[in-house]
C-alpha positions in Angstrom: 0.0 0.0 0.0 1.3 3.6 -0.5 0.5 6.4 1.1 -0.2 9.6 0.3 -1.6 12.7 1.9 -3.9 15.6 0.2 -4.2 19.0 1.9 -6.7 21.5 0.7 -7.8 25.0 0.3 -11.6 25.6 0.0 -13.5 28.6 -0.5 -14.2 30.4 2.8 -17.5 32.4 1.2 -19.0 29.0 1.2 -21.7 28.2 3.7 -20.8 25.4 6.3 -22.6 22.8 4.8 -21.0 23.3 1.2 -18.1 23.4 2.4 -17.7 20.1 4.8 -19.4 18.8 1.2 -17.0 19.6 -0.4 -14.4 17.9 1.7 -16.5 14.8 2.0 -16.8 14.2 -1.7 -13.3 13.8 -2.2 -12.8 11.3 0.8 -15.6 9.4 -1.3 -13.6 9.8 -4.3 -10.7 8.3 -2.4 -13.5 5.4 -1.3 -14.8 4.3 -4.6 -10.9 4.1 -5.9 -10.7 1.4 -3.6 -8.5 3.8 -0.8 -8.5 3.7 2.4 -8.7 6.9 4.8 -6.1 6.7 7.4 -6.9 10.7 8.9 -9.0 13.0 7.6 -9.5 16.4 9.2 -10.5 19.7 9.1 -7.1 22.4 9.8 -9.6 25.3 9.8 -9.7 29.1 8.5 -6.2 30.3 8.1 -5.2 33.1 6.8 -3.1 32.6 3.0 0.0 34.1 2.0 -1.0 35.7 -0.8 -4.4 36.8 -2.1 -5.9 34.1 -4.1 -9.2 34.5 -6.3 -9.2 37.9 -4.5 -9.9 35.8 -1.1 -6.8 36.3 1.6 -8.2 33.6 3.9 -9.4 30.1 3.2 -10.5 26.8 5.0 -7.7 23.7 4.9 -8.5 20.4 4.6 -5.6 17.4 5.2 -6.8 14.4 4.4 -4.2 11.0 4.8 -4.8 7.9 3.0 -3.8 4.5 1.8 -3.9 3.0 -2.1 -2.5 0.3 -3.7 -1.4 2.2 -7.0 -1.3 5.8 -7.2 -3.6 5.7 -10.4 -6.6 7.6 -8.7 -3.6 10.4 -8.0 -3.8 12.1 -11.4 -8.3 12.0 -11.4 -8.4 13.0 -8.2 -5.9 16.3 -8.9 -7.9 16.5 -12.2 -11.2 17.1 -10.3 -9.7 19.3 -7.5 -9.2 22.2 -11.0 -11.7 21.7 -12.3 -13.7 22.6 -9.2 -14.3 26.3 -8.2 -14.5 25.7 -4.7 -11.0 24.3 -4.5 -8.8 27.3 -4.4 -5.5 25.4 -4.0 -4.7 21.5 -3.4 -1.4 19.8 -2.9 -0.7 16.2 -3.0 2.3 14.5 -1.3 3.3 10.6 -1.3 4.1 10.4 2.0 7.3 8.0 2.9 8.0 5.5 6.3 9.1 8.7 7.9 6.1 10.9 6.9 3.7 8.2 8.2 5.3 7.9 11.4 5.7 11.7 11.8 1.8 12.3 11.2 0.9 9.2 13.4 3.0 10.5 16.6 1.2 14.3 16.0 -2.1 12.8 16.3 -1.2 10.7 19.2 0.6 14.2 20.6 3.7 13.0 21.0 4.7 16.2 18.7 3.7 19.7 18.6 2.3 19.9 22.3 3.8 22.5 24.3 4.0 21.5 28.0 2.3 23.5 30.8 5.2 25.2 32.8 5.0 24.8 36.7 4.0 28.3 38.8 4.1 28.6 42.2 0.9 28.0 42.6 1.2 24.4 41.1 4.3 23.4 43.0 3.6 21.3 46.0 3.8 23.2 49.6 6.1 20.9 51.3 9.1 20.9 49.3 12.1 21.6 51.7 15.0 21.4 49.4 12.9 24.5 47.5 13.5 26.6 50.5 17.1 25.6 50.7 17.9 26.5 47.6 15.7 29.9 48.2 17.4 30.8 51.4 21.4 30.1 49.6 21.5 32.9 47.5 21.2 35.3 51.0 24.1 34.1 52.7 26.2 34.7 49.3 24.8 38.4 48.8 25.6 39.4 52.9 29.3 37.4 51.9 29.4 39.8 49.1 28.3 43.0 51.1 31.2 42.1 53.5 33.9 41.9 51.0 33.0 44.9 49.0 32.4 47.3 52.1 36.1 47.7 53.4 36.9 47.9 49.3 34.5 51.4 49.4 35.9 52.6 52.9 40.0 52.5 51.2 38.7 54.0 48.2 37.1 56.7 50.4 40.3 57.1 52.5 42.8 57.5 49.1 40.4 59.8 47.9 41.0 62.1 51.3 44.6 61.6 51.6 45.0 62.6 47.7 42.5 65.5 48.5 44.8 66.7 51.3 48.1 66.3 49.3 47.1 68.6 46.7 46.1 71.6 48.9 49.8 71.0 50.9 51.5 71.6 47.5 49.5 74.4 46.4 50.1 76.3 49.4 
């Protein structure tokens, strides 16, 4: 069996009914050619690149499916022009990889982003949290220590250069 995937463009001035008609009569198509639909699935109004039949969005359709020759290929793509309510249409034959790639992003395994933890989420009890919390305080008061008797010698040079200068101009 080879696979193949079809993702199309319909007319968004169409009403709802035309245009999940319109979608259905090619996974018929795809049917009666003796295919078999492994996904089908409505991607939703998108806005295009480029205007196209003066229309800048459009409604995508990606349907996957399984044939044993790829025959019905070049009637299928022969139908999608000659129909008006197909603005644009692409057909891909998908490989090992492609398969597995679109069967792990329907099971989720790609494209979901992971919730990030907040404080509020995070459990109450965790100790080693407040230990890691309270470290950083000791280092800054450390730090505090070492810089002030930098500030007070920098203070007294500044005097003792002060007082130098007004001994030689007098």
């Amino acid at each position: 069996m080879r696979n193949y995937e079809v993702t199309f463009i319909v007319d968004p001035v169409l009403s709802g009914d035309e245009i999940k008609s319109t979608a259905q009569s090619y996974v018929k198509m795809i049917k009666d050619e003796g295919g078999k639909i492994v996904h089908d699935g409505e991607m939703g109004l998108r806005q295009l690149a480029y205007p196209i039949k003066r229309r800048t969005t459009g409604i995508y359709y990606c349907t996957e499916f399984e044939v044993e020759t790829g025959e019905m290929i070049a009637k299928m793509e022969l139908a999608m022009r000659r129909d008006e309510r197909i603005m644009r249409f692409l057909t891909v034959a998908l490989d090992k990889y492609g398969v597995k790639y679109n069967a792990d992003k329907r099971a989720g395994k790609i494209g979901t982003k992971k919730k990030k933890e907040t404080k509020e989420d995070a459990p109450k009890d965790n100790k080693p949290a407040a230990k890691k919390a309270a470290a950083p305080k000791k280092v800054v008061k450390e730090a505090v220590k070492v810089a002030a008797p930098v500030k007070a010698e920098a203070v007294v040079t500044e005097t003792v250069s002060t007082t130098s200068n007004s001994s030689e101009e007098e």
